[in-house]
PDB file of N, CA, C and O in Angstrom, chain B, residues numbered from 101:
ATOM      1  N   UNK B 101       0.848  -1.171   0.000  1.00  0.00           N
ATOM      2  CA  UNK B 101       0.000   0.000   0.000  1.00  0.00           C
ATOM      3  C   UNK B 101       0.898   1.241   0.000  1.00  0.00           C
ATOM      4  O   UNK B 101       2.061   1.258   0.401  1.00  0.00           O
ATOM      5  N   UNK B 102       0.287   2.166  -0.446  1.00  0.00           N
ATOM      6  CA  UNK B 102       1.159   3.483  -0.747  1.00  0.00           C
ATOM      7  C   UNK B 102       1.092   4.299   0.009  1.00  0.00           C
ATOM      8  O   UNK B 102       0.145   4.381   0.791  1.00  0.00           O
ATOM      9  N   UNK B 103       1.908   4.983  -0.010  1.00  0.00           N
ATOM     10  CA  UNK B 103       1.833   6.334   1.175  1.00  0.00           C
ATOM     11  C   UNK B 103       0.638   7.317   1.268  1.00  0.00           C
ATOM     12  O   UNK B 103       0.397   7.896   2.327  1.00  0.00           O
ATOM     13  N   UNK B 104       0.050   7.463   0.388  1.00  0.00           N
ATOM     14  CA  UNK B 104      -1.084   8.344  -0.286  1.00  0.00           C
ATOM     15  C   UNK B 104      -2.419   7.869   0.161  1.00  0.00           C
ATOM     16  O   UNK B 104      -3.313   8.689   0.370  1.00  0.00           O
ATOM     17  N   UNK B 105      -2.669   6.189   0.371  1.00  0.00           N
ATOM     18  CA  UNK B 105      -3.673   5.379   1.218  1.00  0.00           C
ATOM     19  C   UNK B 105      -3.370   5.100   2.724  1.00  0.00           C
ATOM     20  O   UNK B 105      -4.148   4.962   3.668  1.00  0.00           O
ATOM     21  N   UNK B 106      -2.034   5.059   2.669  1.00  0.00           N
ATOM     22  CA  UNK B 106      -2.037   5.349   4.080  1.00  0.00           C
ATOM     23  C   UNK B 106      -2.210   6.409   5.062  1.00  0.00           C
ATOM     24  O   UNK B 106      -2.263   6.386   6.292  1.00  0.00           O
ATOM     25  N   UNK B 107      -2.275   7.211   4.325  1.00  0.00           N
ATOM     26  CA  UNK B 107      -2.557   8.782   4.731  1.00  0.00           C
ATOM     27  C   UNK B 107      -3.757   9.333   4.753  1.00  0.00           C
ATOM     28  O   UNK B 107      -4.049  10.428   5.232  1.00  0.00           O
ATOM     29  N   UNK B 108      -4.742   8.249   4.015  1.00  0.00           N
ATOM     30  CA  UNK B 108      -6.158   8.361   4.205  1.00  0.00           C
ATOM     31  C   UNK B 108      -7.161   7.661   5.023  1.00  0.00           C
ATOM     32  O   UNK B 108      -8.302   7.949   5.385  1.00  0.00           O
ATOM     33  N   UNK B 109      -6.252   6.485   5.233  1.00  0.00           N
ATOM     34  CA  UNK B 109      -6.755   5.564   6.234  1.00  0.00           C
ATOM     35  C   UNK B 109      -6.185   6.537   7.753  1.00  0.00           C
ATOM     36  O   UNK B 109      -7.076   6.732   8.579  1.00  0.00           O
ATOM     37  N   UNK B 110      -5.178   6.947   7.994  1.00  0.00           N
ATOM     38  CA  UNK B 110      -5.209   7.477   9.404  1.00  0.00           C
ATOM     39  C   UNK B 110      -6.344   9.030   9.777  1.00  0.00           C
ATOM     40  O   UNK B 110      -6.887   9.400  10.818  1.00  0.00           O
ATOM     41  N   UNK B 111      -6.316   9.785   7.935  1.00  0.00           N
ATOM     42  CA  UNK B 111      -7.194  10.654   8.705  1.00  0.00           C
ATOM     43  C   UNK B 111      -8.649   9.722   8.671  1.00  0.00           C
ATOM     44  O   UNK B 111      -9.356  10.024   9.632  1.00  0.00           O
ATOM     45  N   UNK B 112      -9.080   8.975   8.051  1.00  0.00           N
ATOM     46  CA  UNK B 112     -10.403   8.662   8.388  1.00  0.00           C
ATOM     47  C   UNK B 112     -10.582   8.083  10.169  1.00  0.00           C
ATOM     48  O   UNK B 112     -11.496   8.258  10.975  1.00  0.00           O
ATOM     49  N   UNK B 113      -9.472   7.465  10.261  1.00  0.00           N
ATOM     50  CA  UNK B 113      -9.481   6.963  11.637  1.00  0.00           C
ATOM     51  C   UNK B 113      -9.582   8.272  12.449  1.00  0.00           C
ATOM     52  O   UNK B 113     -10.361   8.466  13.382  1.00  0.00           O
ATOM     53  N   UNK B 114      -8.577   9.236  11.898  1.00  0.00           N
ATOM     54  CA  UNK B 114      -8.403  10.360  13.183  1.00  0.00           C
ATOM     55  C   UNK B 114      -9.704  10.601  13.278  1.00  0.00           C
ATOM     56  O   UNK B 114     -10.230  10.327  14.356  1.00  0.00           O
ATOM     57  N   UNK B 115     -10.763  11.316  11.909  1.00  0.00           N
ATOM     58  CA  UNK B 115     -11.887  11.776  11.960  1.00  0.00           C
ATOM     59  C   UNK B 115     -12.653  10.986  12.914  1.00  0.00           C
ATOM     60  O   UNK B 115     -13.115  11.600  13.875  1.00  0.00           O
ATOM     61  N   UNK B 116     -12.847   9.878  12.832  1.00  0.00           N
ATOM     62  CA  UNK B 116     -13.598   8.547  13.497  1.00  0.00           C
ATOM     63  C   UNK B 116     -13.744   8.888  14.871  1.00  0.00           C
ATOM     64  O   UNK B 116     -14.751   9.018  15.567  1.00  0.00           O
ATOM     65  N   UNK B 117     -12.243   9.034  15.176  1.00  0.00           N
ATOM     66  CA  UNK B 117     -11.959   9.262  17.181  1.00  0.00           C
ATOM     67  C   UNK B 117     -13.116  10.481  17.288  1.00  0.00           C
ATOM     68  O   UNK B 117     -14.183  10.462  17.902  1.00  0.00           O
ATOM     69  N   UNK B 118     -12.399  11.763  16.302  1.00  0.00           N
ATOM     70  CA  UNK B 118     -12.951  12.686  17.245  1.00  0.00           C
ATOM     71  C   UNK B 118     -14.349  12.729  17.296  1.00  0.00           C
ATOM     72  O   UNK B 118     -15.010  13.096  18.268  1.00  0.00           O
ATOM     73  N   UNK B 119     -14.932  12.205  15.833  1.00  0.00           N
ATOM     74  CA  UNK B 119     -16.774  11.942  16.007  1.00  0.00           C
ATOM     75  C   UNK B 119     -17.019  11.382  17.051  1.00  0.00           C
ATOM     76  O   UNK B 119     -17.790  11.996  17.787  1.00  0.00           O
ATOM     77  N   UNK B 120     -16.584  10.259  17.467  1.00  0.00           N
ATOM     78  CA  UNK B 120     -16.928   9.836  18.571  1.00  0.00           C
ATOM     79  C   UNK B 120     -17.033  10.167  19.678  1.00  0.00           C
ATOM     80  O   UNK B 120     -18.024  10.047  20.398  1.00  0.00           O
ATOM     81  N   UNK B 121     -15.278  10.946  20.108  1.00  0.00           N
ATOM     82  CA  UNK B 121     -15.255  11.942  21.213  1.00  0.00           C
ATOM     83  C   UNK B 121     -16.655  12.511  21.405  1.00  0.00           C
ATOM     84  O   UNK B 121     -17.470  12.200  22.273  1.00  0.00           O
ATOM     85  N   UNK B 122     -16.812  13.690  20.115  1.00  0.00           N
ATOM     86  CA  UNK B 122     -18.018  14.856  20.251  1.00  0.00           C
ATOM     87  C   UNK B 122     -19.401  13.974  20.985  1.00  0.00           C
ATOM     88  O   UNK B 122     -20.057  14.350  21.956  1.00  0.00           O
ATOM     89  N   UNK B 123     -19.576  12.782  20.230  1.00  0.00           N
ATOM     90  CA  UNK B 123     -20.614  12.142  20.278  1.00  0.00           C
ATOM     91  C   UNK B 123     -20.876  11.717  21.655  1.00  0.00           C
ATOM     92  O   UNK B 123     -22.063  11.653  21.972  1.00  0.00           O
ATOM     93  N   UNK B 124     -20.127  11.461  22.401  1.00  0.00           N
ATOM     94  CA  UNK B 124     -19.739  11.006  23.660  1.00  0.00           C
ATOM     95  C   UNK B 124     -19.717  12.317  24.486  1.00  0.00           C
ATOM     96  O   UNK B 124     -20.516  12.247  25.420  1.00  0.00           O
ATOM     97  N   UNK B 125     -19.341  12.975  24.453  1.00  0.00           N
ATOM     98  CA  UNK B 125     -19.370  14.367  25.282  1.00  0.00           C
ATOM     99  C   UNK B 125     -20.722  15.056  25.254  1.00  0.00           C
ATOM    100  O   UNK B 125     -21.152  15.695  26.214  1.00  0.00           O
ATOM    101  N   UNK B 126     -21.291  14.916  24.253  1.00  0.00           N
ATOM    102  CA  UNK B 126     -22.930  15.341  23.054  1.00  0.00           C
ATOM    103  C   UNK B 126     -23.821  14.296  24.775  1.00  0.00           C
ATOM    104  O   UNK B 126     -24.470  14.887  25.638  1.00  0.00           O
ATOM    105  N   UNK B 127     -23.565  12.874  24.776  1.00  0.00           N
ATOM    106  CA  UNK B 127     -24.325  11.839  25.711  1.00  0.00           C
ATOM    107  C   UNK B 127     -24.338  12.590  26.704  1.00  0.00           C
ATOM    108  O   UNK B 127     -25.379  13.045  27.179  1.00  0.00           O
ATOM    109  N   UNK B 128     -23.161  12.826  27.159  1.00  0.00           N
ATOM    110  CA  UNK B 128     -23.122  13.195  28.707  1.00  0.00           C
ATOM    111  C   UNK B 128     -22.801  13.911  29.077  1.00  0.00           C
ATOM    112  O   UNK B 128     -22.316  13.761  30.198  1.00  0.00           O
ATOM    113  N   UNK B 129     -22.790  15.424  28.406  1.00  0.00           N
ATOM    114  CA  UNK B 129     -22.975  16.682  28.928  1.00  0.00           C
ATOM    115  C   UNK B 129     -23.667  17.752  28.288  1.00  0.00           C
ATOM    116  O   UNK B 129     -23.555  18.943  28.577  1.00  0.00           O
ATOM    117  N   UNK B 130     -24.553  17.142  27.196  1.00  0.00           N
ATOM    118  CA  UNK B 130     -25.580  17.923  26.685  1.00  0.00           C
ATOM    119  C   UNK B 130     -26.873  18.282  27.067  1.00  0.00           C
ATOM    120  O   UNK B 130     -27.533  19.070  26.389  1.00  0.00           O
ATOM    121  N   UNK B 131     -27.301  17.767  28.107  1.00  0.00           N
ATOM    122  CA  UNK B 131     -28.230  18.372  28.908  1.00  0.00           C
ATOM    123  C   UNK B 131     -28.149  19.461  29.217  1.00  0.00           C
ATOM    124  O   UNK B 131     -29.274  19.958  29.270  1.00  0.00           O
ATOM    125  N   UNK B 132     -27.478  20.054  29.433  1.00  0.00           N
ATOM    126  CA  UNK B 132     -26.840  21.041  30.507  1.00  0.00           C
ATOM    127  C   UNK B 132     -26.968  22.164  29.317  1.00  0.00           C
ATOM    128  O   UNK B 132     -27.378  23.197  29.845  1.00  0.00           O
ATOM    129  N   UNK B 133     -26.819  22.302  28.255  1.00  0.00           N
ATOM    130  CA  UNK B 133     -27.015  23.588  27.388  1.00  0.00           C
ATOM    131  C   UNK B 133     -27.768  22.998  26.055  1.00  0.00           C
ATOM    132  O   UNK B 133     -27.523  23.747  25.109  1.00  0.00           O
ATOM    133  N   UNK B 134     -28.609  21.892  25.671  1.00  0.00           N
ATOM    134  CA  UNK B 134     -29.001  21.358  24.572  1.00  0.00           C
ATOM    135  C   UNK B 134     -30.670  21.085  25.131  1.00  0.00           C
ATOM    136  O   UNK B 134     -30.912  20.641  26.253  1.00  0.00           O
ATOM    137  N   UNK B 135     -31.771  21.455  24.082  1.00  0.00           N
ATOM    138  CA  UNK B 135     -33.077  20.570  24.386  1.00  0.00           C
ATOM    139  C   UNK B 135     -33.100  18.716  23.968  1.00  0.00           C
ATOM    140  O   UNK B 135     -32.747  18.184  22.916  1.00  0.00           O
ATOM    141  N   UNK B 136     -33.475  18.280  24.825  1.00  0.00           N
ATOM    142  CA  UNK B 136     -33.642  16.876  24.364  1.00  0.00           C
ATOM    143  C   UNK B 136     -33.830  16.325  23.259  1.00  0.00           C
ATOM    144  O   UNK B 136     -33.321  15.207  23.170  1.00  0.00           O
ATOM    145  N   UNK B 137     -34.562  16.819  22.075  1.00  0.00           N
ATOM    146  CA  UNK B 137     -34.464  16.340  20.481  1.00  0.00           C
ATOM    147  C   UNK B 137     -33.516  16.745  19.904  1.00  0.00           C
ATOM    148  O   UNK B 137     -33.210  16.023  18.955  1.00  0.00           O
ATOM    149  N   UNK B 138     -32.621  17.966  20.110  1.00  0.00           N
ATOM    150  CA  UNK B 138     -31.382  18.307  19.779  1.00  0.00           C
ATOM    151  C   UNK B 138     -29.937  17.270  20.098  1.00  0.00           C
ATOM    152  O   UNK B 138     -28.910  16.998  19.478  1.00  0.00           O
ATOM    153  N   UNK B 139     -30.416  16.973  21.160  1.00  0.00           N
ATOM    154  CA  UNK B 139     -29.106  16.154  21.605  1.00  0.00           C
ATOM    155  C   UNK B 139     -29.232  14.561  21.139  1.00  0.00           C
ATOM    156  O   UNK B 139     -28.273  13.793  21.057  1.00  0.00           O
ATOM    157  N   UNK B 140     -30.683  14.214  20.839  1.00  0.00           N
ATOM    158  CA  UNK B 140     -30.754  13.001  20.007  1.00  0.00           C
ATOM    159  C   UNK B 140     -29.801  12.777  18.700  1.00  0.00           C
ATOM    160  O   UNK B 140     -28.915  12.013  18.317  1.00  0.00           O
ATOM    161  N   UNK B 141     -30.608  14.028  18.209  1.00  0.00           N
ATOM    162  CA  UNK B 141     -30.122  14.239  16.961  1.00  0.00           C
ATOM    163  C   UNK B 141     -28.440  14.589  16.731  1.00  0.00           C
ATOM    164  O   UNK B 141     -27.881  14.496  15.639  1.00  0.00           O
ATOM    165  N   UNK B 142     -27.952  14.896  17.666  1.00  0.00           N
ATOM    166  CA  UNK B 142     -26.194  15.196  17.464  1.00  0.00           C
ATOM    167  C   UNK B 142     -25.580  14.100  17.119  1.00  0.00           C
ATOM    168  O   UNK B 142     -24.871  13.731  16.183  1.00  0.00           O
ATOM    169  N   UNK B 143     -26.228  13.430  18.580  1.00  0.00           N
ATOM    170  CA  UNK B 143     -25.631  12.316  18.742  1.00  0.00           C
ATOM    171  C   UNK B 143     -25.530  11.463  17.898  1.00  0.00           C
ATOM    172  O   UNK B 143     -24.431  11.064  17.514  1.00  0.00           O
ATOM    173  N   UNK B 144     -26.697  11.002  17.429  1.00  0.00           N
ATOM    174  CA  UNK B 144     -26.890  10.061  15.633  1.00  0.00           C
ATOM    175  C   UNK B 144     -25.750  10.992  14.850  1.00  0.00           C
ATOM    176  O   UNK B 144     -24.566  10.670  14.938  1.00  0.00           O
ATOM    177  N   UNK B 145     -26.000  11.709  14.376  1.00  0.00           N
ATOM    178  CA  UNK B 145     -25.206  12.905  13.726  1.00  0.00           C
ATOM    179  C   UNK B 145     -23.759  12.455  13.884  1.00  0.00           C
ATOM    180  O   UNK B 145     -23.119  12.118  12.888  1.00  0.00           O
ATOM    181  N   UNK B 146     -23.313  12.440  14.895  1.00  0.00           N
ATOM    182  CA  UNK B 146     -21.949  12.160  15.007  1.00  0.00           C
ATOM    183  C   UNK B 146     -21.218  10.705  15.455  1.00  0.00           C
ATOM    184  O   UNK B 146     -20.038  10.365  15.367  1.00  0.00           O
ATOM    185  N   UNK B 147     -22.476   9.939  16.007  1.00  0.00           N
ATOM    186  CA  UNK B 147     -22.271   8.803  16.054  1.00  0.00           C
ATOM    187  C   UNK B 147     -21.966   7.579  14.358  1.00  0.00           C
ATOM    188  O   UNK B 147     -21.105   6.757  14.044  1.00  0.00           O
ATOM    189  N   UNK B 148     -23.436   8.219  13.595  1.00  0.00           N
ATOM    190  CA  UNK B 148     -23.306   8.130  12.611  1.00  0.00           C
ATOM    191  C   UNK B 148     -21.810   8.213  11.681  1.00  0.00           C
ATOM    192  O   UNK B 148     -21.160   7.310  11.154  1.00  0.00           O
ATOM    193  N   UNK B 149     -21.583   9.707  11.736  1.00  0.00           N
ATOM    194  CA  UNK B 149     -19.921   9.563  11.039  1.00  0.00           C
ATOM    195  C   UNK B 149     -18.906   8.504  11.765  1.00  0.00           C
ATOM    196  O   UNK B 149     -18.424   7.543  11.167  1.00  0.00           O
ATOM    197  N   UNK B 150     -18.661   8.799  13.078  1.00  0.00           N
ATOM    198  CA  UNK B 150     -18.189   8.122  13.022  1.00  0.00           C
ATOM    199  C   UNK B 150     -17.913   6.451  12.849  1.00  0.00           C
ATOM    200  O   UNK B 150     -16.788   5.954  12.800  1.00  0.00           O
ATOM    201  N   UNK B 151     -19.129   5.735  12.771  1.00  0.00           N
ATOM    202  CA  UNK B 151     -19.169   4.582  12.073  1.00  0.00           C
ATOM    203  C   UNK B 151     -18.919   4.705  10.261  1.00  0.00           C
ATOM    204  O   UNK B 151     -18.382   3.674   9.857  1.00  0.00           O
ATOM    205  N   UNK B 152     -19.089   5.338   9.557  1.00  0.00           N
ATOM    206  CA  UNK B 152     -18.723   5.631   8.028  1.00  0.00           C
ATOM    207  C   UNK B 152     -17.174   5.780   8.148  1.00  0.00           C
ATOM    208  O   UNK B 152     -16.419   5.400   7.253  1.00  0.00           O
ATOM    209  N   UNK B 153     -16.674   6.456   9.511  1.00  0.00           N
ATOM    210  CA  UNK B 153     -15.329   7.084   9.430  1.00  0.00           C
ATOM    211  C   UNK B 153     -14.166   5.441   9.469  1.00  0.00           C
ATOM    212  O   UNK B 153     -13.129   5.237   8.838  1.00  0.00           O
ATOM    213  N   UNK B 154     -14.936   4.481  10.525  1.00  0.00           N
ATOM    214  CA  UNK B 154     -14.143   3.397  10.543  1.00  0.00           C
ATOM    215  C   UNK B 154     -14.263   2.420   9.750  1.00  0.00           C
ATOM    216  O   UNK B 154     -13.528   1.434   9.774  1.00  0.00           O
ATOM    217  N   UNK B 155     -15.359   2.624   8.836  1.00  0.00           N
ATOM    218  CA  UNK B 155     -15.982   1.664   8.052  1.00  0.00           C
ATOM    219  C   UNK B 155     -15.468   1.926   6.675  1.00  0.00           C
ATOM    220  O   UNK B 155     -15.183   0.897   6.063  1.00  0.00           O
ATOM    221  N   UNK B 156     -15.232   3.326   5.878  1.00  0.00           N
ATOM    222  CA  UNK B 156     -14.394   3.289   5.275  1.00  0.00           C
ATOM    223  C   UNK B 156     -12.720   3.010   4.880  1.00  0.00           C
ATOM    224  O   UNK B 156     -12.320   2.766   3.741  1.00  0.00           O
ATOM    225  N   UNK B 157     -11.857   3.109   6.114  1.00  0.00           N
ATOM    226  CA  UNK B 157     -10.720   2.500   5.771  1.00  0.00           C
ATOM    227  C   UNK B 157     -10.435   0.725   5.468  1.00  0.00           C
ATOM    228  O   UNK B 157      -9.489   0.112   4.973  1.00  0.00           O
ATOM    229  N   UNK B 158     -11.896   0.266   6.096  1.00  0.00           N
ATOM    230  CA  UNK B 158     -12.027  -1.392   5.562  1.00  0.00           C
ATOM    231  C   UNK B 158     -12.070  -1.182   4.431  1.00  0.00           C
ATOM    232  O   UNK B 158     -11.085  -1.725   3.930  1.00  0.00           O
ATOM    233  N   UNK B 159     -13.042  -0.367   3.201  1.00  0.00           N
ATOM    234  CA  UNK B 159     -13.460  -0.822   2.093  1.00  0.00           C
ATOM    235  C   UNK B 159     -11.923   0.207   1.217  1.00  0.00           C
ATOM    236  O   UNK B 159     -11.699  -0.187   0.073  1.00  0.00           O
ATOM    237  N   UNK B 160     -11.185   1.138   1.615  1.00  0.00           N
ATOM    238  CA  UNK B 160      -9.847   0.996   1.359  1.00  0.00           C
ATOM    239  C   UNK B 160      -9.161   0.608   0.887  1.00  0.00           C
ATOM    240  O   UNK B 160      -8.661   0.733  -0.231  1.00  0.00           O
ATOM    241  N   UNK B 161      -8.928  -0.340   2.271  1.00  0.00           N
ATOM    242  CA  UNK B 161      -8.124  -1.707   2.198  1.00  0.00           C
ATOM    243  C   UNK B 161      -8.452  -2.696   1.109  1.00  0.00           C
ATOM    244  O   UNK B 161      -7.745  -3.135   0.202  1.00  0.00           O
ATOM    245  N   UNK B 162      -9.784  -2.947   1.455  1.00  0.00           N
ATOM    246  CA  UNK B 162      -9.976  -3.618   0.249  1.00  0.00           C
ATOM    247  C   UNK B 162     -10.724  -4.043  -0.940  1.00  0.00           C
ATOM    248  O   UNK B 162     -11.407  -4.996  -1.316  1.00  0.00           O
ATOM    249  N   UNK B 163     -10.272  -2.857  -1.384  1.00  0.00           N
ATOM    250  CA  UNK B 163     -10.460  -2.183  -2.906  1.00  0.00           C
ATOM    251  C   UNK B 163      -8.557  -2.228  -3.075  1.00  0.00           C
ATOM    252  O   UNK B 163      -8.152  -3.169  -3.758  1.00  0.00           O
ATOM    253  N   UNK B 164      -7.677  -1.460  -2.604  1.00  0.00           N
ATOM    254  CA  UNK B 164      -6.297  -1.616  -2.595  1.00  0.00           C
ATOM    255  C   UNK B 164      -5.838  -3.200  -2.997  1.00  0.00           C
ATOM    256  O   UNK B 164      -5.226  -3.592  -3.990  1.00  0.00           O
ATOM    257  N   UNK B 165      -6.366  -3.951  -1.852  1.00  0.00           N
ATOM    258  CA  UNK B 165      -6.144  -5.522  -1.886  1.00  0.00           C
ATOM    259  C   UNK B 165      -6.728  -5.877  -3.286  1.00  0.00           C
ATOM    260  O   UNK B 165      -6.045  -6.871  -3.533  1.00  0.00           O
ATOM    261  N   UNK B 166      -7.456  -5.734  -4.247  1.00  0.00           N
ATOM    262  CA  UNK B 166      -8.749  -5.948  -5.253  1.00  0.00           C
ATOM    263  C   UNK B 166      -7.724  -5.744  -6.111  1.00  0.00           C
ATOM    264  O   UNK B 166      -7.149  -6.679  -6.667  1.00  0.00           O
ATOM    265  N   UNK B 167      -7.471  -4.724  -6.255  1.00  0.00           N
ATOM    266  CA  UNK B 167      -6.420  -4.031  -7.348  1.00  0.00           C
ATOM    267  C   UNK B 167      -5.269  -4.340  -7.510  1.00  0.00           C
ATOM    268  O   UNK B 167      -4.727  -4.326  -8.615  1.00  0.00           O
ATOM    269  N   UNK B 168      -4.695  -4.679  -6.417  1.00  0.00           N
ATOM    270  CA  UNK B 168      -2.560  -4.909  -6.559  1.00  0.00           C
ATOM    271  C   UNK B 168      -3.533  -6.807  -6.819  1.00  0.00           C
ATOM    272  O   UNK B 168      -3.177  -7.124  -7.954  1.00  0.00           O
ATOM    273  N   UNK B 169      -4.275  -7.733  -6.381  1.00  0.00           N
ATOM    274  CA  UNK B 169      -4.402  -8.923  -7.060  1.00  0.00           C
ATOM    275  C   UNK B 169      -4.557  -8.988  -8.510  1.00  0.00           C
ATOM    276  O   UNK B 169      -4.068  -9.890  -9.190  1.00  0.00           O
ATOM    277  N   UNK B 170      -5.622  -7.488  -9.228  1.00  0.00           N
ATOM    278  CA  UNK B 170      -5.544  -7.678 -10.128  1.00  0.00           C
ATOM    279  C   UNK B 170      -4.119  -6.997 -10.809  1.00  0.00           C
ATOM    280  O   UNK B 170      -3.371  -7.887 -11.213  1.00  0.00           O
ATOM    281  N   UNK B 171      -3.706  -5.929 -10.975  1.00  0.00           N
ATOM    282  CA  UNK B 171      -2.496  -6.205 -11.464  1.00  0.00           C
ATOM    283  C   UNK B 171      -1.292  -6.986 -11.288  1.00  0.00           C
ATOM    284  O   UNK B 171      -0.215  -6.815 -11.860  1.00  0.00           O
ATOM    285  N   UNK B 172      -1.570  -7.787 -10.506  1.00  0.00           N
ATOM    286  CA  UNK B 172      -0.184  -9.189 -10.459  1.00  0.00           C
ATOM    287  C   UNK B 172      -0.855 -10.105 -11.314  1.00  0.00           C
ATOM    288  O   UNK B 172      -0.226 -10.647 -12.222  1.00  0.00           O
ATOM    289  N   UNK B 173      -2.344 -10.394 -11.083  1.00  0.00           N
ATOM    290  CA  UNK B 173      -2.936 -11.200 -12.267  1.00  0.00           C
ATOM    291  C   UNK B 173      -2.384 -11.273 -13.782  1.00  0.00           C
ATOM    292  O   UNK B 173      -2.133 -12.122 -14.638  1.00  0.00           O
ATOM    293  N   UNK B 174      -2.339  -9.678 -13.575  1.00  0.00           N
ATOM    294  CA  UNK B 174      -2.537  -8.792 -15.499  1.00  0.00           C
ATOM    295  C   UNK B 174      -0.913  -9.163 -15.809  1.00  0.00           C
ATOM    296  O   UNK B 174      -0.607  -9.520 -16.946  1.00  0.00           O
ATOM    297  N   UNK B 175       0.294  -9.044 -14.560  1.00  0.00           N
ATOM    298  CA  UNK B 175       1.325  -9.399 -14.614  1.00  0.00           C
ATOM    299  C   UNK B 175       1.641 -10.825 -15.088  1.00  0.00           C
ATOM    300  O   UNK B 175       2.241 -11.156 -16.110  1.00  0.00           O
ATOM    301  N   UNK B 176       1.092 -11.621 -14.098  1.00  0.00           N
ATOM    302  CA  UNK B 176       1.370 -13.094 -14.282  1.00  0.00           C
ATOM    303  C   UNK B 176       1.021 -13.193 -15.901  1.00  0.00           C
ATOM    304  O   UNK B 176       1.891 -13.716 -16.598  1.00  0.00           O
ATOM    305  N   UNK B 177      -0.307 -12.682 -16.612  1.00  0.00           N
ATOM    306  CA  UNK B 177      -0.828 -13.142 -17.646  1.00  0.00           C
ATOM    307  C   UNK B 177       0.100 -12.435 -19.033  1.00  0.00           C
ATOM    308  O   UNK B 177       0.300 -13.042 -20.085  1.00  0.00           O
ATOM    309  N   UNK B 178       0.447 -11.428 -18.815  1.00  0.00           N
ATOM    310  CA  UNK B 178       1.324 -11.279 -19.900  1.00  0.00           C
ATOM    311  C   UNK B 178       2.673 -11.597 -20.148  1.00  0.00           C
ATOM    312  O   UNK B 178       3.317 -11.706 -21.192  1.00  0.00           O
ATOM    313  N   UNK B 179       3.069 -11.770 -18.493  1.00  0.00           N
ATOM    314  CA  UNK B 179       4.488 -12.696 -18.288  1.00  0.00           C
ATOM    315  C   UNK B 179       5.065 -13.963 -19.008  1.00  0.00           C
ATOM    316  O   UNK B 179       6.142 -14.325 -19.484  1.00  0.00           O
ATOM    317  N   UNK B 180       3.286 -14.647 -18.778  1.00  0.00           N
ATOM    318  CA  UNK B 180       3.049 -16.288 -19.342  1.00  0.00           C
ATOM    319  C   UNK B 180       2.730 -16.048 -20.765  1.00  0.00           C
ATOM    320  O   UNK B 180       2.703 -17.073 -21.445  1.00  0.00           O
ATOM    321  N   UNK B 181       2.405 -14.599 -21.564  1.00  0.00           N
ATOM    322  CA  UNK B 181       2.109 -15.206 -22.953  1.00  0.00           C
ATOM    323  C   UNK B 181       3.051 -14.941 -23.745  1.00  0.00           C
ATOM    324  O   UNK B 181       3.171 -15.488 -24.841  1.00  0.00           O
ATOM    325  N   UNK B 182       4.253 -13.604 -23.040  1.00  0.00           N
ATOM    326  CA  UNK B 182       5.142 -13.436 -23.593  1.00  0.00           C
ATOM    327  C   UNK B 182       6.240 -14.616 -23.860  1.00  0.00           C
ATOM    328  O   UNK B 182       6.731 -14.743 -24.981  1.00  0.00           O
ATOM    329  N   UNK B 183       6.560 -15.377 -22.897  1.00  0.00           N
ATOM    330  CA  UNK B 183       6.952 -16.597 -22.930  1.00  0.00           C
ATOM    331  C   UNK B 183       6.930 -17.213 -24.094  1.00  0.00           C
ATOM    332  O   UNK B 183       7.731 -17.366 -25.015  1.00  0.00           O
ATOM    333  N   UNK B 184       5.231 -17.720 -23.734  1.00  0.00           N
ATOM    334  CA  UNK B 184       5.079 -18.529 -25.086  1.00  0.00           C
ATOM    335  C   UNK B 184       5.165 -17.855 -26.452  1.00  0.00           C
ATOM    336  O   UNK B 184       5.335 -18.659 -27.370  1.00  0.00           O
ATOM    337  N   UNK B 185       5.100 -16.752 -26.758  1.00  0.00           N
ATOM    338  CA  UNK B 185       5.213 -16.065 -28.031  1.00  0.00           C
ATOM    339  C   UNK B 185       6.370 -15.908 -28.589  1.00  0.00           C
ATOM    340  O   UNK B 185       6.539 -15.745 -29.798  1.00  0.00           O
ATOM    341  N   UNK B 186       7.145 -15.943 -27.833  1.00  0.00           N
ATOM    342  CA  UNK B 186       8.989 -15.521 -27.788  1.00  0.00           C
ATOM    343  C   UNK B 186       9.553 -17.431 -28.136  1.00  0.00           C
ATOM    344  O   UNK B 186      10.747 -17.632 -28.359  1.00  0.00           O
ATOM    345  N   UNK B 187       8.587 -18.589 -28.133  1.00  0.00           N
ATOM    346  CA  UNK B 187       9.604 -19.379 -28.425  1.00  0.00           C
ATOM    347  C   UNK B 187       9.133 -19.930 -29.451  1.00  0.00           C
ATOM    348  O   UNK B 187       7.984 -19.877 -29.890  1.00  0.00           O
ATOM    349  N   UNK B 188      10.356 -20.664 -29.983  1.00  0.00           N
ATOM    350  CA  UNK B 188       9.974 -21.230 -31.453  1.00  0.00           C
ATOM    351  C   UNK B 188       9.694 -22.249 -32.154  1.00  0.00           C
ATOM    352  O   UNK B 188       9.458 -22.125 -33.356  1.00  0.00           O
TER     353      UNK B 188
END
């Protein structure tokens, strides 16, 4: 994997934490300055991302994994026909 996916997988993770953080802080100290359908709604709100946030560096991964199989495939296959074309 490349530096460029790896760099997207940590901010999705970073994003992930802090949704959660908010979301978690949103539970249990939003009473205190939020009306009750407001603080439902954050919470989904940010609970929400952050499940998309951890759930995307899986599909990432593997889509990455999908791709380097198929180009070693595309490798192996022109490896093997060059072979045979090249003898006499």
């Amino acid at each position: 994997m490349d530096g460029k996916l790896k760099k997207r997988i940590i901010m999705f993770y970073s994003a992930g934490v802090v949704n959660l953080l908010i979301g978690i802080y949103v539970l249990f100290f939003g009473r205190s300055f939020l009306p009750d359908d407001k603080i439902t709604m954050l919470i989904l709100f940010f609970l929400g991302f952050a499940a998309i946030d951890f759930w995307m560096p899986q599909m990432i991964k593997k889509k990455a994994a999908e791709e380097l199989a198929k180009q070693e495939a595309l490798r192996q296959g022109t490896g093997a026909s060059d072979s045979r074309s090249s003898a006499p």
